[in-house]
C-alpha positions as CSV (number, residue, x, y, z in Angstrom):
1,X,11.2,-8.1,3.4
2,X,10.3,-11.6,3.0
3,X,6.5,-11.3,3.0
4,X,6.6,-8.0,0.6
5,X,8.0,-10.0,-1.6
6,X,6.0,-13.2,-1.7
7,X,2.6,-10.9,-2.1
8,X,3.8,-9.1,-5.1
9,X,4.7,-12.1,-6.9
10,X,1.7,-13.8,-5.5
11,X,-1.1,-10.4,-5.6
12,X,0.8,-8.0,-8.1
13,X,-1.3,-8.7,-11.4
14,X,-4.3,-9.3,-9.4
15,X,-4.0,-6.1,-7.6
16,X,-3.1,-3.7,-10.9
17,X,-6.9,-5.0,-12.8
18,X,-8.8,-4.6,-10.1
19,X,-7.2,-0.8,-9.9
20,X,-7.5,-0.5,-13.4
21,X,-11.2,-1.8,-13.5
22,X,-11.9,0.2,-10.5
23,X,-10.3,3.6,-12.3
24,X,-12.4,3.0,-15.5
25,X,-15.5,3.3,-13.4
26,X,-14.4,6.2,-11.0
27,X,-11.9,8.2,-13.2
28,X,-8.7,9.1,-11.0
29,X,-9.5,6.7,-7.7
30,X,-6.4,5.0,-8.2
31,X,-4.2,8.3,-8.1
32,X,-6.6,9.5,-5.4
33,X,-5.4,6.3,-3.1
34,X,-1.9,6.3,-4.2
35,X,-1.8,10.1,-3.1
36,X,-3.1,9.3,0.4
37,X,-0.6,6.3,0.7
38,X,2.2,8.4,0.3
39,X,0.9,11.2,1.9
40,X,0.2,8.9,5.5
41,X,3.9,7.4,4.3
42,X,5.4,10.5,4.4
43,X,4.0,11.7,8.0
44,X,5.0,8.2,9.8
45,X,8.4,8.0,8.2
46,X,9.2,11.2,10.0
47,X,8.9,9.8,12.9
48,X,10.0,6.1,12.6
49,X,13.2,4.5,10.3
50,X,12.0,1.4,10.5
51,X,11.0,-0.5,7.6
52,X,8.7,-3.1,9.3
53,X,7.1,-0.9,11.4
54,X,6.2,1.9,8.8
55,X,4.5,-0.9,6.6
56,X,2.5,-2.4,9.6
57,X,1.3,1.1,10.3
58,X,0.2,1.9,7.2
59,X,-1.7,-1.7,6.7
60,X,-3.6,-0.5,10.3
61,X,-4.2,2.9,8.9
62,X,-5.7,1.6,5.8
63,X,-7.7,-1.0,7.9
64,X,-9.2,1.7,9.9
65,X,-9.3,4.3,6.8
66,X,-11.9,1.5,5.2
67,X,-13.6,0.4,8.2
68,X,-12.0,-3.0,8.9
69,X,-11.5,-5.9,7.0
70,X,-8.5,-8.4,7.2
71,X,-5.3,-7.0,8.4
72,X,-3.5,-9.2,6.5
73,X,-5.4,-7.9,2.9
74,X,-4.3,-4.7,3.5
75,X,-0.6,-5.7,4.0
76,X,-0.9,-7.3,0.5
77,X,-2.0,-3.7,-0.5
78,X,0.5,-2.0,1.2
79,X,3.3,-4.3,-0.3
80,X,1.5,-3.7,-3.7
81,X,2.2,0.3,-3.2
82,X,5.5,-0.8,-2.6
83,X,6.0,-2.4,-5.8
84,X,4.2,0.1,-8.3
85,X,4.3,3.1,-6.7
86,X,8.2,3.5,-5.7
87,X,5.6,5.4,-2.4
88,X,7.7,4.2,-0.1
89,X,11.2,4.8,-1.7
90,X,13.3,4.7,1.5
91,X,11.9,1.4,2.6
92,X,12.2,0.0,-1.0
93,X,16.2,0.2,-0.3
């Protein structure tokens, strides 16, 4: 995917220190999200294949896990998890 790709090279860095600074002050919060990615990745790709629609639902899961925000920030997170993570393994390939 096009747009998974342009927001790692564009977000990737960004993304890892703000995790990092974030896990310094709350020991474990980055595993704690990562965990909960996977695990919400895990239930939907039971049910769908398809690679676009797994990532969109995952970006509206996050935006209603956190109370709102911009869908398209949590896309650039979701294509982050897809870079570091290797959480979404079967849509990586």
């Amino acid at each position: 995917n096009n747009k998974v790709k342009f927001d790692v090279s564009q977000y990737y860095l960004l993304l890892k220190k703000l995790f990092a600074d974030n896990n310094k002050s709350k020991p474990n919060s980055f595993e704690l999200i990562a965990n909960q990615v996977k695990t919400f990745y895990l239930s939907i790709s039971g049910v769908c294949n398809n690679k676009n629609d797994i990532y969109n639902h995952i970006a509206i899961w996050m935006q209603g896990k956190f109370n709102g925000g911009s869908l398209e920030a949590y896309k650039i997170i979701v294509s982050f998890f897809i870079q570091d993570c290797e959480v979404f393994s079967d849509v990586t390939k």
